[in-house]
Steps between C-alpha positions, in 0.01 A plus 500: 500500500207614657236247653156562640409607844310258775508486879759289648313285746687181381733635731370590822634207711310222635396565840624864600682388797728253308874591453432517147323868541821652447604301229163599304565836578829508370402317173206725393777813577748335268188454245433909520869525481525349118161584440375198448138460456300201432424317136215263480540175257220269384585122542728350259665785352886523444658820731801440387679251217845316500776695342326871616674775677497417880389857565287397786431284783062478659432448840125323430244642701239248408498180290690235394815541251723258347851496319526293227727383240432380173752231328605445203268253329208719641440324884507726744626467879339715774731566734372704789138646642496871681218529680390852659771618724797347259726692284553378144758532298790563746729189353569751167684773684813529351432391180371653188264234381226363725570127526127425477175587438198614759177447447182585715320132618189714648380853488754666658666860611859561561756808556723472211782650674824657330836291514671834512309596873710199587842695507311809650620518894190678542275205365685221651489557871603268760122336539460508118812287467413265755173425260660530187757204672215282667312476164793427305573203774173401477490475122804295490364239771210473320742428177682266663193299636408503132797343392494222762141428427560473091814330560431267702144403584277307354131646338274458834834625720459828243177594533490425891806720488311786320203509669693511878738738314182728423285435861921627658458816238148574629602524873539152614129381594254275270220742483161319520429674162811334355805664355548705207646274175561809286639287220270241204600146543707592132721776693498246833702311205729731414552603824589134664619372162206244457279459167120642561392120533704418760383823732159361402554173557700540876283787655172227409673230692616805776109564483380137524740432800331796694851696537329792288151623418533745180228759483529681226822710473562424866602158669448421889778252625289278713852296625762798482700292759511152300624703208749678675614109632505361192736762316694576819416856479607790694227834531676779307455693814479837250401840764193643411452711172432893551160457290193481677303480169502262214237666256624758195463826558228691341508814323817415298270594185754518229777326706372164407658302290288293256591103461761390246580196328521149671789459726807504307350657206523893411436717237 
C-alpha cells in the first residue's frame, strides 16, 4: 500500500530544547522505516469500517478522528477522539476484525501505518515503544473517563465533563479564543450518550450561566475552575503531543479522500 508523500513537520517537537526532540526524531525514523507516508481525508469520511481487516494502525498528524460503533437498531456510540499526535486503531492488534469503525470528524492527515512494522525489531525501538505504550494508556484513561461520565453523571455533569476533557486534550489552558469542539451537538450525543435536545438544551443553560461562551465551532470556558468543582475533576495531565501543526497538509492531490455517507452509513 503505497500513500502519498508530504513533509513531516507534525513532528518536529514543540520547543527544540524539550526532551521530546528525541522522541520526534525517533518517530519520523520509524515512519521512513515502514514507509509510511501521509493520506489526507476530507471531514466525515469512513477510513476504516467495523468488521475490516485490522491491517493498519494512523498516527494523525492533523485533525480530529473518532471511533465509532454502530448498534444494532441503527444508533451509534462514539467511543473515542484522536487528535493530532494520537495513534488510532491500536485496541485491534491481535485480532482479525477491527472492533469498530473510524471516521474523520475534520479534514484530516494521518500515517496509516502497517500492523506488521509492529513485530519488526527494527520498527519498534525502545523510544517507539515507549509512544506506542503512552498512547495506548492514554486512550484507555480517556475510555475510562468516558465510562464514568455516561455511567454515572447526570446531562450538565456530561457536557462539563467533555468540554474540560477537550480544554485537558488541547494542552491544559482555556485559550482566550476558546477550545476546539470538533464534534455537532448530534455526535456530542452519541458521544456522552445524550439525545441532540438535551446537548442543546444544557450547553444554553452552560451559556446563560456564563460558564461558557460558544463561538462558533470553538467554546471559551469563562469559569474552568467552577466546572472542574462541580464535577470533582482531575486535569488529564496528558505530556505534550509531537505536532506542532493542526492544519492538513497540502499537496496530497489524489490522496484525498472524498466524503461518504452519514456516520454509520456506507455504500
Amino acid at each position: 500500500m503505497k500513500h502519498g508523500d508530504a513533509h513531516m513537520n507534525c513532528l518536529d517537537p514543540i520547543d527544540r530544547a524539550s526532551p521530546h526532540t528525541s522522541l520526534a526524531a525517533a518517530v519520523k525514523a520509524a515512519l521512513r522505516e515502514c514507509d509510511a507516508h501521509p493520506v489526507a481525508f476530507e471531514k466525515d469520511v469512513d477510513i476504516r469500517h467495523e468488521g475490516d481487516r485490522p491491517d493498519f494502525v494512523y498516527l494523525v498528524k492533523s485533525g480530529w478522528l473518532c471511533s465509532y460503533g454502530v448498534l444494532a437498531d441503527g444508533q451509534r456510540q462514539l467511543l473515542c477522539l484522536h487528535m493530532a499526535g494520537d495513534i488510532a486503531g491500536l485496541s485491534d492488534l491481535g485480532g482479525s476484525r477491527a472492533l469498530f469503525s473510524l471516521r474523520s470528524l475534520r479534514a484530516s492527515v494521518v500515517y496509516p501505518i502497517p500492523v506488521a512494522a509492529l513485530t519488526s525489531p527494527a520498527f519498534v525501538t525502545p523510544a517507539v515503544t515507549a509512544f506506542l505504550l503512552r498512547k495506548s494508556a492514554e486512550t484507555q484513561a480517556l475510555i475510562m473517563r468516558t465510562l464514568v461520565a455516561v455511567g454515572r453523571m447526570g446531562a450538565r455533569e456530561r457536557i462539563i465533563w467533555l468540554l474540560l476533557m477537550l480544554r485537558d486534550r488541547n494542552g491544559g489552558a482555556s485559550a482566550s479564543d476558546g477550545i476546539e469542539v470538533p464534534l455537532n451537538q448530534s455526535e456530542l450525543g452519541d458521544l456522552v450518550g445524550l439525545s441532540n435536545v438535551s446537548v442543546s438544551k444544557t450547553l444554553c443553560q452552560l451559556s446563560d450561566e456564563g460558564f461558557i461562551e460558544r463561538k462558533g465551532g470553538r467554546v471559551l470556558l469563562r469559569r474552568p475552575a467552577e466546572m472542574e468543582r462541580i464535577i470533582g475533576h482531575e486535569p488529564m495531565g496528558f505530556t505534550p503531543h509531537l505536532s506542532g501543526d493542526s492544519e492538513p497538509a497540502h499537496g496530497v492531490g489524489d490522496m484525498t479522500w472524498r466524503a461518504a455517507g452519514p456516520l454509520g452509513q456506507h455504500d
